[in-house]
C-alpha positions in Angstrom: -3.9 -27.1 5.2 -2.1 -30.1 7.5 0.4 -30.1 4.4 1.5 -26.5 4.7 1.1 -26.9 8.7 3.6 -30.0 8.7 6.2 -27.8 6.0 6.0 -25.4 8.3 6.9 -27.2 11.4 9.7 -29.1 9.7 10.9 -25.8 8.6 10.8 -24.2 12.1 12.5 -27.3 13.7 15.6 -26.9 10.6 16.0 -23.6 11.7 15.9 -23.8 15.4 18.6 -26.7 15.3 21.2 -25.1 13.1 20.9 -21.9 15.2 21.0 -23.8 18.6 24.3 -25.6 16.4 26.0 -22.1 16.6 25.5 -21.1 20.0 27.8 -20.8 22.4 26.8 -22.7 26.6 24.5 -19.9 28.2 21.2 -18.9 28.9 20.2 -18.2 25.0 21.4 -21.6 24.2 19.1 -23.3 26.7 16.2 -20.9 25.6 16.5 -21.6 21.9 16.5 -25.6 22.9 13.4 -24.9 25.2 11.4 -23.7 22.1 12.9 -26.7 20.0 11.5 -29.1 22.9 8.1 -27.5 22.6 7.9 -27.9 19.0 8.9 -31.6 19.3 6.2 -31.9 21.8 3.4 -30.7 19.8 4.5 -33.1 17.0 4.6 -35.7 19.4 8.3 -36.6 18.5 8.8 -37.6 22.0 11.9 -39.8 21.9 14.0 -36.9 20.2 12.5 -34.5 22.7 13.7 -35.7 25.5 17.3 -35.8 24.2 17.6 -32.1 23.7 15.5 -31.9 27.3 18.5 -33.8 29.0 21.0 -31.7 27.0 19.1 -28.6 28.1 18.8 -29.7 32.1 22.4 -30.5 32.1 23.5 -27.2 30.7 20.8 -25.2 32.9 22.3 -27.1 36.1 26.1 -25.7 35.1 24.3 -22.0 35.2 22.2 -22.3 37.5 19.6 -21.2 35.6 16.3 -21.8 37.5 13.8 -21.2 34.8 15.6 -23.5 32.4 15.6 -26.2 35.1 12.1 -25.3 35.6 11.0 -25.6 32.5 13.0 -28.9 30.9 11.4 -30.3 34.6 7.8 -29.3 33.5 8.2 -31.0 29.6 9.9 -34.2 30.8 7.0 -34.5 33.1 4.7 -33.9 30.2 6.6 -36.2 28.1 6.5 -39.0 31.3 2.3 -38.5 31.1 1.8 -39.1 27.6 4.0 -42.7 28.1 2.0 -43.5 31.6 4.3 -43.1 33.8 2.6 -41.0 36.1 4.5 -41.5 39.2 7.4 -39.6 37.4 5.1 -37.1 35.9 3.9 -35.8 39.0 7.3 -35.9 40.8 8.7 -33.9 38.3 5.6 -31.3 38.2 5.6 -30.7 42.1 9.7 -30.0 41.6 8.8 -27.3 38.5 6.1 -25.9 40.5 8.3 -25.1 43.4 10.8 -23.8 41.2 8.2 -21.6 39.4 6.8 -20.3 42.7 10.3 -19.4 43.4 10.5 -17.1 40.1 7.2 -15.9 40.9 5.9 -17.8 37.5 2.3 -17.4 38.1 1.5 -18.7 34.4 3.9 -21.5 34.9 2.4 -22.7 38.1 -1.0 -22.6 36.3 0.2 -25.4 33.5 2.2 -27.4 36.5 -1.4 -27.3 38.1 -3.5 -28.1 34.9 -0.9 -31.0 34.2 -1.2 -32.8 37.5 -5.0 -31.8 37.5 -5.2 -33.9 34.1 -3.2 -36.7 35.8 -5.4 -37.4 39.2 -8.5 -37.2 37.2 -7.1 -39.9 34.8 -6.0 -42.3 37.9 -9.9 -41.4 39.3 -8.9 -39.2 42.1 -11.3 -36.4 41.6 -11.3 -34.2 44.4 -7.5 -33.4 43.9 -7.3 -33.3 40.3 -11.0 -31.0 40.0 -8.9 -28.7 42.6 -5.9 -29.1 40.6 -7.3 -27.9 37.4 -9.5 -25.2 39.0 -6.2 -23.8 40.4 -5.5 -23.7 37.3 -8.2 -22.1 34.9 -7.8 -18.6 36.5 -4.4 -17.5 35.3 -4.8 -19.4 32.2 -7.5 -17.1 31.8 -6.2 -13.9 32.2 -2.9 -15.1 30.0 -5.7 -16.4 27.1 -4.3 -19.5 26.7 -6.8 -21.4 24.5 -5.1 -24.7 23.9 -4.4 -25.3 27.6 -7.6 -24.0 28.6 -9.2 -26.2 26.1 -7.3 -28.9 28.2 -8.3 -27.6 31.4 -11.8 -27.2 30.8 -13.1 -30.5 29.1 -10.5 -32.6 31.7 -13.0 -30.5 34.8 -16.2 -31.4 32.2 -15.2 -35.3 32.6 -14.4 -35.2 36.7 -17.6 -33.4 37.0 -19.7 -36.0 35.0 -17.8 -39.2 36.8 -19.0 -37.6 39.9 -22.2 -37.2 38.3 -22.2 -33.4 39.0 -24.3 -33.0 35.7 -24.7 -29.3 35.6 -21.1 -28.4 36.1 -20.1 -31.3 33.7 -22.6 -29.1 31.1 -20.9 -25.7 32.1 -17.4 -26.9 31.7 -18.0 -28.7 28.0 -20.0 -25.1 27.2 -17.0 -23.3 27.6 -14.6 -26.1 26.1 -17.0 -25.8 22.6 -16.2 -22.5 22.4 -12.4 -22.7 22.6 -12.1 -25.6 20.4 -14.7 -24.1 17.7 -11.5 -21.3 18.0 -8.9 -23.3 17.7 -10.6 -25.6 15.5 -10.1 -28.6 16.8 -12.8 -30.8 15.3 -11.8 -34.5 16.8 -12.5 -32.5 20.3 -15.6 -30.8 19.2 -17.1 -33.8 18.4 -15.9 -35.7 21.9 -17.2 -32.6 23.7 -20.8 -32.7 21.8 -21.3 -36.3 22.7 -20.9 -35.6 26.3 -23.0 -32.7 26.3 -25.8 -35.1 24.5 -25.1 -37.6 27.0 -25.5 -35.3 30.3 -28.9 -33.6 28.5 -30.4 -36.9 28.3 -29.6 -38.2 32.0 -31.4 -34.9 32.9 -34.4 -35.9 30.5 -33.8 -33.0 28.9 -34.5 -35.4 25.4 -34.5 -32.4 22.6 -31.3 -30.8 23.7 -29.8 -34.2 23.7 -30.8 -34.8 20.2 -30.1 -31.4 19.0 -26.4 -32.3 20.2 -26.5 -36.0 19.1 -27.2 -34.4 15.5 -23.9 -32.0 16.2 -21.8 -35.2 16.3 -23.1 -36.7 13.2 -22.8 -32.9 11.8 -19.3 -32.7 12.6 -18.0 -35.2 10.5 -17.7 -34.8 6.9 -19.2 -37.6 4.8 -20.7 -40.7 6.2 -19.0 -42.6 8.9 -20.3 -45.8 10.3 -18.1 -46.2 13.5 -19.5 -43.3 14.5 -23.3 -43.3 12.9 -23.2 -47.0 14.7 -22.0 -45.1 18.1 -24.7 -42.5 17.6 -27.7 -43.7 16.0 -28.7 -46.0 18.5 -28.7 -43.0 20.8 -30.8 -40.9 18.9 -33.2 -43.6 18.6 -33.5 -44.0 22.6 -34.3 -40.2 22.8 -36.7 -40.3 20.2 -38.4 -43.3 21.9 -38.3 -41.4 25.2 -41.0 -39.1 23.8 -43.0 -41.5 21.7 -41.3 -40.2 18.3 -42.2 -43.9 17.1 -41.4 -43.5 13.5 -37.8 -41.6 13.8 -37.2 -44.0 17.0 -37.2 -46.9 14.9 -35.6 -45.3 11.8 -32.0 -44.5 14.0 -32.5 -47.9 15.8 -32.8 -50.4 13.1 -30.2 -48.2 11.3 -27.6 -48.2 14.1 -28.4 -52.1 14.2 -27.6 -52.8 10.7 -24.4 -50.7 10.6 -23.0 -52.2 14.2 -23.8 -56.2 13.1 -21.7 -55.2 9.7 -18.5 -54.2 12.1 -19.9 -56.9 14.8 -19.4 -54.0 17.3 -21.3 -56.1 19.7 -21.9 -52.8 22.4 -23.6 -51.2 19.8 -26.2 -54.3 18.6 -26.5 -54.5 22.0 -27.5 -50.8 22.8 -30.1 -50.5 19.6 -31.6 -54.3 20.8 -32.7 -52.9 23.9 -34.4 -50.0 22.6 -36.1 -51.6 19.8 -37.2 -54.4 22.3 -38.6 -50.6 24.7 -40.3 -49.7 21.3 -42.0 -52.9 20.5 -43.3 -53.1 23.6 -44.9 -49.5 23.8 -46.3 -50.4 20.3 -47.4 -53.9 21.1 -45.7 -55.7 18.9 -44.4 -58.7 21.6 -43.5 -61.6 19.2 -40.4 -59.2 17.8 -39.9 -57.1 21.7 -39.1 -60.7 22.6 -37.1 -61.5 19.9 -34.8 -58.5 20.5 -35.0 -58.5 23.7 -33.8 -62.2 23.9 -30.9 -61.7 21.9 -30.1 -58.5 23.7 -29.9 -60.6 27.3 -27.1 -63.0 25.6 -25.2 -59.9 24.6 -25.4 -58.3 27.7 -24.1 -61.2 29.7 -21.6 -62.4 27.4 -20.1 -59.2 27.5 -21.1 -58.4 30.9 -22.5 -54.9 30.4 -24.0 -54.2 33.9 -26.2 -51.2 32.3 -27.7 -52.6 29.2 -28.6 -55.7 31.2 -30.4 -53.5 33.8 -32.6 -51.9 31.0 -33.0 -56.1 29.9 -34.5 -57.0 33.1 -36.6 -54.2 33.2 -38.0 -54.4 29.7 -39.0 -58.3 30.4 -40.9 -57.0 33.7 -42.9 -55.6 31.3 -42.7 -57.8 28.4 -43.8 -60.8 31.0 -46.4 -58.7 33.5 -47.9 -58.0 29.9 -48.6 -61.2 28.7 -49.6 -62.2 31.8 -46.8 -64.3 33.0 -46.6 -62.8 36.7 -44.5 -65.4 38.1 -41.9 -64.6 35.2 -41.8 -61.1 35.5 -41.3 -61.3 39.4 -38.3 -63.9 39.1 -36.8 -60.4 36.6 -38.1 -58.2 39.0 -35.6 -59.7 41.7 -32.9 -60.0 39.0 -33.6 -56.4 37.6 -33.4 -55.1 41.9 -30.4 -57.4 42.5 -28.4 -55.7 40.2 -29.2 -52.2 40.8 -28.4 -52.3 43.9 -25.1 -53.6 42.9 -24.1 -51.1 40.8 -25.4 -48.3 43.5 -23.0 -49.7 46.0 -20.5 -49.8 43.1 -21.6 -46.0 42.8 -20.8 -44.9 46.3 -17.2 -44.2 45.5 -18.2 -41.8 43.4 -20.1 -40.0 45.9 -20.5 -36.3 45.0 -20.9 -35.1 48.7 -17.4 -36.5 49.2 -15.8 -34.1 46.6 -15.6 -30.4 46.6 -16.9 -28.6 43.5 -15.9 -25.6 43.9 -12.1 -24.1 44.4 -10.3 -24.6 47.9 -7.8 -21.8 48.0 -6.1 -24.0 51.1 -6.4 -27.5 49.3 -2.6 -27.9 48.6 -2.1 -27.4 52.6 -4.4 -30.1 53.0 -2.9 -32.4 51.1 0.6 -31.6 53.1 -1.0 -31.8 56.3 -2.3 -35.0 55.0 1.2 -36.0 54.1 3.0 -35.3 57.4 0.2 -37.2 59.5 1.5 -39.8 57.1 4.9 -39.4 57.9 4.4 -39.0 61.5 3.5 -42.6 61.1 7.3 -43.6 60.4 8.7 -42.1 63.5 6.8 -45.1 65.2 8.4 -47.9 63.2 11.8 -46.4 64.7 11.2 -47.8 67.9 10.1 -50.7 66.2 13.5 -51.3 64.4 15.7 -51.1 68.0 13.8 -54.3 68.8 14.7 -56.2 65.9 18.2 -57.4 66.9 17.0 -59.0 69.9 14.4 -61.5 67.7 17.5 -62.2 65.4 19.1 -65.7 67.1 15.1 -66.7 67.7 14.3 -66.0 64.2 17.2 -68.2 62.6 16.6 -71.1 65.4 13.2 -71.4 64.3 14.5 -71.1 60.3 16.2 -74.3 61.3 13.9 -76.1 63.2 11.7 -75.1 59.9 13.9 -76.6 57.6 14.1 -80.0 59.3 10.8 -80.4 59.5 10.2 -79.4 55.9 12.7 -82.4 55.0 10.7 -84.8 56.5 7.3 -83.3 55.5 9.2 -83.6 51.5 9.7 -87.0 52.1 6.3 -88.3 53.4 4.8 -86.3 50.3 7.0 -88.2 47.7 6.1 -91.4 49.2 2.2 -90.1 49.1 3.2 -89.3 45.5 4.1 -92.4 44.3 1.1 -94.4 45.9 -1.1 -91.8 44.0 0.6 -91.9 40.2 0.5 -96.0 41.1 -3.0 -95.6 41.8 -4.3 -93.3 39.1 -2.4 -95.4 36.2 -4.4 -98.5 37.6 -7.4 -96.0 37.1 -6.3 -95.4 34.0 -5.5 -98.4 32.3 -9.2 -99.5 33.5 -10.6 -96.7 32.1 -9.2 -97.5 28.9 -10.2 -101.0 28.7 -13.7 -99.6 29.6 -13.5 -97.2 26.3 -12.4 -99.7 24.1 -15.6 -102.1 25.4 -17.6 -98.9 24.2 -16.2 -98.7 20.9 -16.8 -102.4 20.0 -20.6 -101.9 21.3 -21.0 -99.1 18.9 -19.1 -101.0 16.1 -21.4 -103.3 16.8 -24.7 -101.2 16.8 -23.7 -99.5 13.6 -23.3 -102.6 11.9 -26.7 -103.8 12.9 -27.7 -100.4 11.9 -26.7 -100.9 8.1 -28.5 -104.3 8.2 -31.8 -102.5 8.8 -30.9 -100.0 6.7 -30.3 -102.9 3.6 -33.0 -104.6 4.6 -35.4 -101.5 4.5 -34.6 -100.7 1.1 -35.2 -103.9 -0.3 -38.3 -103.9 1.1 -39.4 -100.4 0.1 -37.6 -101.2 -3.6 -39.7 -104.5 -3.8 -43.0 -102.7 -3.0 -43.4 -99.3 -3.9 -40.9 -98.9 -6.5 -42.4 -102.2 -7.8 -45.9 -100.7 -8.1 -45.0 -97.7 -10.2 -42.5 -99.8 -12.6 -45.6 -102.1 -13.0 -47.9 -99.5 -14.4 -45.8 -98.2 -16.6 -44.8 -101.4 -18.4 -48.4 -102.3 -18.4 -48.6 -98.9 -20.1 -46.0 -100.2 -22.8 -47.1 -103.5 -22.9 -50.7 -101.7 -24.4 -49.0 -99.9 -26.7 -46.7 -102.7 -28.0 -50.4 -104.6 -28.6 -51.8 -101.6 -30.2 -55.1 -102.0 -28.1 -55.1 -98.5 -26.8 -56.8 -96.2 -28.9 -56.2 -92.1 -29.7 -58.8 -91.0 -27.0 -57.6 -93.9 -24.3 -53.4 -93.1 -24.9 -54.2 -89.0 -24.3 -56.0 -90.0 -21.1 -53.3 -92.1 -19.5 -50.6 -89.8 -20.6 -50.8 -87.9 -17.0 -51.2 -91.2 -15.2 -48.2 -92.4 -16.6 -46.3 -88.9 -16.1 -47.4 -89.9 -12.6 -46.1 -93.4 -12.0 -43.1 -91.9 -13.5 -42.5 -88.6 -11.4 -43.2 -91.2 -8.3 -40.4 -93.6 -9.6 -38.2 -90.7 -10.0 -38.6 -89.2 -6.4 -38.9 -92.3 -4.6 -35.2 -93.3 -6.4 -34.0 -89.9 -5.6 -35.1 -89.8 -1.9 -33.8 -93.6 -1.1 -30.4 -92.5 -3.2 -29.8 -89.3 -0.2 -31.8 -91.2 2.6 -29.5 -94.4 2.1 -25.9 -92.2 1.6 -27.2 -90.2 4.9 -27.8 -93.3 7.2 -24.4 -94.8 6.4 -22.9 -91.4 7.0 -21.2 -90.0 3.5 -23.3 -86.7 3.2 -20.7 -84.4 3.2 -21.7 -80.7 3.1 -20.1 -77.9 1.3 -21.3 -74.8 2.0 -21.0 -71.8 -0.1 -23.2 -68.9 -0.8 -26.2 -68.8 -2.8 -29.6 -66.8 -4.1 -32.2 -68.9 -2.7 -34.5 -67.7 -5.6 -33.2 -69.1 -8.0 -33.5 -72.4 -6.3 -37.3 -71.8 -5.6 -37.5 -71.1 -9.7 -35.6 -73.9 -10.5 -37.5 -76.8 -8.9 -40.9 -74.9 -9.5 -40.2 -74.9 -13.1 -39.8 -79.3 -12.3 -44.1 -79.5 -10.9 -45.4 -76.5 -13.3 -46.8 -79.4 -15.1 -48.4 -81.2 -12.5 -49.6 -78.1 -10.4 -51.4 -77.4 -13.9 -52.8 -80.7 -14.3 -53.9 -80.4 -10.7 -55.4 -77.3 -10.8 -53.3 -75.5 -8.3 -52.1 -72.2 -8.0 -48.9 -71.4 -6.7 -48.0 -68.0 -5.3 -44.8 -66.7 -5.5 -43.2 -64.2 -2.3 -39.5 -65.4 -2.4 -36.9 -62.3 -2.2 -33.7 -62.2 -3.9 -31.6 -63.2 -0.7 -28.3 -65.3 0.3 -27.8 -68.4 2.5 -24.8 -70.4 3.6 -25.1 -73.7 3.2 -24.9 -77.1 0.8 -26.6 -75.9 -2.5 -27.6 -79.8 -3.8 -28.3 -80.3 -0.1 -31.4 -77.8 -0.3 -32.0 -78.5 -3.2 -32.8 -82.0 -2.5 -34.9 -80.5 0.6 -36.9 -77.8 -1.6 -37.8 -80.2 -4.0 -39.3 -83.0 -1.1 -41.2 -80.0 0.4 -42.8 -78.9 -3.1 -43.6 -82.3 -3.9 -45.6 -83.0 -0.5 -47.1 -79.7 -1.3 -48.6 -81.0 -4.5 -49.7 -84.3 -3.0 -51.8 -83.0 -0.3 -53.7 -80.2 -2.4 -56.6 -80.6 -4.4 -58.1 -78.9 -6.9 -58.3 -74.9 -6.3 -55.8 -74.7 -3.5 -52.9 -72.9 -3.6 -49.0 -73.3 -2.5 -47.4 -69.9 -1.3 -43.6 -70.2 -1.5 -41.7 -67.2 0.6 -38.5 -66.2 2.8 -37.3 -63.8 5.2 -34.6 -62.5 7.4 -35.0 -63.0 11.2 -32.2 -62.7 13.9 -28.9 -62.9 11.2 -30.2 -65.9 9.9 -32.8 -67.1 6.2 -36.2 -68.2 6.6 -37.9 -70.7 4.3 -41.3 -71.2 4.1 -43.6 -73.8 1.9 -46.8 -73.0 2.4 -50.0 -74.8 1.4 -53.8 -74.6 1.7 -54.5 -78.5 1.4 -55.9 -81.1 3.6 -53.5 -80.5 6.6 -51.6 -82.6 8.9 -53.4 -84.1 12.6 -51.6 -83.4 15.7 -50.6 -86.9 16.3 -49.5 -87.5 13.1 -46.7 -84.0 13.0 -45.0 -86.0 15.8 -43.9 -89.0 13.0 -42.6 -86.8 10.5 -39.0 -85.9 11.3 -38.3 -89.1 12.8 -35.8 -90.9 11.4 -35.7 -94.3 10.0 -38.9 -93.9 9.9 -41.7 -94.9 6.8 -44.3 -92.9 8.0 -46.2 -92.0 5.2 -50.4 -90.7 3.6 -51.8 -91.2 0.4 -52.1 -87.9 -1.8 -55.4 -86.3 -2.8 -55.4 -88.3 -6.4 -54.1 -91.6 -4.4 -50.6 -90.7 -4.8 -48.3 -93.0 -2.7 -45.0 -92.0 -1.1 -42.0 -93.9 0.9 -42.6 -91.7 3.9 -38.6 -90.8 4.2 -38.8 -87.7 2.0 -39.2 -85.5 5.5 -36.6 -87.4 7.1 -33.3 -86.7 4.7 -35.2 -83.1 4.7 -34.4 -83.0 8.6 -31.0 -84.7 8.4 -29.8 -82.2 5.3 -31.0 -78.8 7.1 -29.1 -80.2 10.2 -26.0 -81.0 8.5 -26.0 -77.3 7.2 -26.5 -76.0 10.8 -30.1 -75.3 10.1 -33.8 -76.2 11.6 -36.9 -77.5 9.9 -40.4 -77.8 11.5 -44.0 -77.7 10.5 -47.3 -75.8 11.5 -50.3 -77.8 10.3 -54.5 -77.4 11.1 -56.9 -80.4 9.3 -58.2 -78.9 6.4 -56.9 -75.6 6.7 -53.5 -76.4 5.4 -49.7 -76.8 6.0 -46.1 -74.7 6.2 -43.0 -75.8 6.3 -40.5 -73.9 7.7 -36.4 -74.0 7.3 -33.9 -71.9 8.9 -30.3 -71.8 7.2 -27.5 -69.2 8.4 -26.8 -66.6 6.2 -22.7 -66.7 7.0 -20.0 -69.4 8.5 -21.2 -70.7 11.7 -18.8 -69.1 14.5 
């Protein structure tokens, strides 16, 4: 249909230029150019407009032709509106409109009137432009002209609802709906249904809002996620304002995940806040206080008074819920602070200040208005006479200024100097300083790599000894061929053992070693975390079997962003402790979850736990803190530590929650995208 439309339209404009071509200077010329300029209007070819308009004003100035003046007045003045510059725009309107009162032009009076009525409504002067455009609607009326009335009536909708006259706000986008369901003007529709759900639901009036919210998403064919993220977490809020739980958190959590795709922050911020309303009402305070939280950071970094006013108040009742009175009053005062701000913000929008209704006298008012204002000037007349006598004074004081200045220049340079003398004396100290701390810390690392040799040879020349020693007395049996059938079998997992020990304790002093002396390097990319969780479970099948441990598996096909070797190495430490600290019949529950935009990893076991003062030694680092294992299995104790140092290199967190003899889980958060 647009195809055919534009054809059209470039067909008309050919036409309408090779007949204006062959017309000779007169009234028809300028007549023929107007409808050309209207044409180029509606296209929005405003450049090329204006050429024939100057042609056209030029000509109708020669003949004295007062309606074509009029009219090239009234489309430059539309043409100066759609480019801002509404200073011009309004000049020229009040110049047509006193030209078309002259021809006794209601009709073009009434679009003069609509125009500047669009204009102050714009710049936020209400009461002139709701005058304006109500001045304007009658004639437009009777002539029935939709598209301008269309205009007229959503521009008096949008006054209304900044003035928060609600029900004339609803009146006026009633009667727009049914001129643009005319004229079909679907991008309009839509804006006008959105409003309408808008002013429903700040009269409570939730079901009409809805009913209207679903027009919006209606009007668009096929899905669109600018606008389902605009809309959903709307719907959601009215829903949740009638304790539609269910479809409340449907159109929240939907409009959450569509606006953190586009990271429209307004939106996230707009379905955080009502999800953190819905958790509360359905006592789930753990997650309200998770979105709530990340909805207060949102709000303030992008300084949405509003949203933050509904934060403050959903933590008064987050806090006075969980008991936390002194909490909830300190938000209470915040929550009362603010509203109060934007009230006294409000007051310039005060509704008793601006008429509603039609004021057949309101353009003498506003000359009335004008002339006390120019009765003003007359004053400054008498002002002027006076000047001439303050002249010679004024330029014996210019002098007087500039000698002073001279000497005020010369007092500052010397100031000046003393100053950059002083601060590169400052400066030159300072770096002497800087360089002192450098060699300190030269000086620290260095002793830092000494401990850091000497506490590998001394974890290689005991524990590493121990395994090594088992399992060449292992192969010094065999070489004597004293072992028999029976005896070999039953060492077998003993030497497995040793040998697994050896293994990891090479492996964890390799990564703990390269950490302390600063190598690790990360590279992220993206990964499935399950298939990490199969691979290294695959590596202790074995031994869980030989232990007689079950393992449960809840891991989820999902993606992180980090290091793959590097979590690798922290998966593998965490299944291992796992092991050690079961016995037989316990299990080890491996899982992960989204929370917040980021992956959590969990390592659960049901083993002999961890005591209080001894979850305090884990993460430390250069640290050999370390337990024997429910079948005496030794460890070097630095396992946990390159754990804590590889999540933190890949912008993550590790901790633990333990009870004695109920069991452990290990917990590691990784990001799920580049850090911003």
């Amino acid at each position: 249909m647009s195809v055919f439309l534009g054809f059209s339209q470039t067909k008309e404009l050919d036409s309408l230029s090779i007949q204006l071509a062959f017309e000779t200077q007169d009234s028809l010329k300028v007549k023929t150019s107007l409808k050309l300029i209207k044409l180029l209007y509606e296209i929005k070819d405003y450049d090329r407009a204006l050429k024939y308009i100057i042609e056209s004003e030029k000509l109708s100035n020669n003949l004295n032709y007062t309606k074509g003046i009029a009219e090239t007045c009234f489309y430059k003045s539309l043409i100066y509106s759609q480019k801002g510059d509404y200073i011009n725009a309004v000049t020229g309107y009040e110049k047509s409109k006193i030209l078309f009162k002259h021809l006794n032009d209601t009709l073009g009076v009434a679009k003069v009137n609509n125009s500047i009525g669009l204009i102050e409504i714009k710049r936020g002067n209400y009461s002139k432009g709701i005058q304006y455009s109500l001045a304007a609607i009658k004639d437009l009326e009777n002539q029935s002209l939709l598209k301008d009335l269309s205009l007229a009536y959503s521009n008096l909708a949008k006054a209304y609802q900044n003035i928060n006259a609600v029900d004339r706000a609803i009146e006026y986008n009633l009667k727009a709906v049914d001129i643009q369901k005319q004229l079909n003007e679907n991008k309009e529709l839509i804006q006008s249904y959105n409003q309408l759900a808008e002013l429903y639901s700040t009269k409570n009036e939730n079901r009409k809002a809805i009913e209207y919210y679903q027009k919006v998403l209606n009007g668009k064919n096929g899905t669109n996620d600018s606008l389902q993220g605009l809309i959903y977490p709307k719907l959601g809020a009215e829903y949740l304002k009638f304790n539609d739980y269910d479809k409340a958190s449907h159109f929240l959590l939907e409009g959450l995940n569509i606006n953190r795709k586009s990271d429209n922050k307004t939106g996230v911020l707009s379905a955080l806040n009502s999800l953190g309303e819905l958790n509360l009402k359905t006592n789930k305070l753990v997650l309200a206080e998770q979105h709530l939280f990340e909805a207060g950071t949102i709000a303030k970094g992008i300084d949405s008074k509003d949203e933050l006013l509904k934060y403050y108040k959903s933590m008064i009742a987050l806090d006075s819920t969980k008991n936390k009175f002194d909490k909830a009053f300190i938000w209470q005062r915040q929550y009362y602070n603010l509203k109060n701000e934007l009230a006294n913000a409000d007051k310039i929008k005060n509704i008793d200040s601006v008429p509603l209704d039609f004021n057949p006298n309101f353009e003498k008012d506003l000359i009335n208005n004008n002339i006390t204002g120019d009765s003003s000037d007359n004053s400054d007349l008498g002002l002027s006479k006076n000047f001439g006598k303050f002249k010679l004074i004024f330029y014996g004081l210019l002098a007087a200024l500039a000698i002073v200045s001279t000497f005020l220049i010369l007092i500052y340079l010397k100031r000046n100097n003393n100053i950059k003398y002083t601060q590169e004396l400052e400066e030159k100290n300072l770096k002497i300083e800087l360089q002192n701390e450098a060699y300190l810390e030269q000086t620290k690392h260095l002793e830092n790599v000494n401990n850091v040799k000497d506490k590998l040879f001394s974890i290689v020349s005991h524990d590493l000894k121990d395994s090594l020693s088992s399992i060449n007395g292992f192969i010094d049996l065999l070489k004597d061929g004293s072992l028999s059938r029976e005896e070999f079998d039953n060492l077998i997992p003993e030497l497995s053992e040793n040998a697994n020990n050896a293994s990891l304790l090479l492996f964890n002093l390799l990564n703990w070693s390269k950490s302390q002396m600063q190598s690790l390097e990360p590279k992220p990319t993206l990964f499935d975390i399950q298939e990490v969780f199969e691979e290294k479970v695959r590596l202790i099948e074995q031994r869980m079997e030989n232990k007689g441990i079950e393992l449960i598996d809840h891991s989820l096909r999902d993606f992180a962003y980090a290091d793959r070797s590097m979590f690798e190495i922290v998966v593998q430490n965490l299944l291992a402790n796992a092991l050690k600290f079961c016995k037989n019949g316990d299990t080890i529950t491996i899982s992960n979850h989204i929370s917040n935009g980021s992956c959590i990893i969990s390592i659960a076991d049901t083993g002999i736990g961890i005591s209080k003062q001894n979850i305090d030694k884990l993460f430390k680092n250069n640290s050999s803190f370390t337990t024997v294992g429910t079948n005496n299995e030794k460890g070097t104790g630095l396992g946990l530590s390159i754990c804590k140092e590889l999540v933190e290199l890949n912008n993550g967190k590790i901790w633990v929650e333990s009870t004695v003899n109920v069991g452990s889980t290990f917990y590691v958060q990784l990001p799920k995208s580049r850090p911003s």
